[in-house]
C-alpha positions in Angstrom: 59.8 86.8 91.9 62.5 86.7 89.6 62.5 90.2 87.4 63.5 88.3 83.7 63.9 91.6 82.5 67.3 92.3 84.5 68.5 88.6 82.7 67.8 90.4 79.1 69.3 93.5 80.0 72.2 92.2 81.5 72.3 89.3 79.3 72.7 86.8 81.6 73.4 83.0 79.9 71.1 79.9 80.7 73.3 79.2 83.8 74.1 82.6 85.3 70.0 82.6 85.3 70.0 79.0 87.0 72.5 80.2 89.5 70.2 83.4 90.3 67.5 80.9 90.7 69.2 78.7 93.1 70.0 81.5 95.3 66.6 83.2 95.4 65.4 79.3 96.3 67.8 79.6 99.3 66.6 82.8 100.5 63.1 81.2 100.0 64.2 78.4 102.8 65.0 80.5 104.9 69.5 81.0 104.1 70.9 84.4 104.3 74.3 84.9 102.2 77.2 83.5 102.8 80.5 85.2 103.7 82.7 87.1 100.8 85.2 85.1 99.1 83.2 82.3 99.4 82.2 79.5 96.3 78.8 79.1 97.9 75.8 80.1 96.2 74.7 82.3 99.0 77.7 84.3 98.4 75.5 87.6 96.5 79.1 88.4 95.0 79.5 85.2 93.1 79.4 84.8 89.4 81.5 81.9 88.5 80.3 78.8 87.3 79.7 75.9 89.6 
């Protein structure tokens, strides 16, 4: 579950939320994070537009 809340608070834009999304759909299937420095989306450090 993804806490909206934080998105407000932090006011996250329509794609920082999409990004969150895609990375809490990898951790859903199973992908742990990626390694820092990284562009991957498993990278829990990321917040740069794809």
């Amino acid at each position: 579950m993804i806490n909206r809340a934080v998105f407000e608070k932090y006011r996250y834009s329509t794609d920082d939320q999409i990004h969150v999304a895609e990375h809490e759909l990898g951790h859903a299937l199973g992908v742990a994070h990626n390694i820092v420095n990284s562009k991957s989306i498993m990278n829990p450090a990321n917040m740069i537009n794809y």
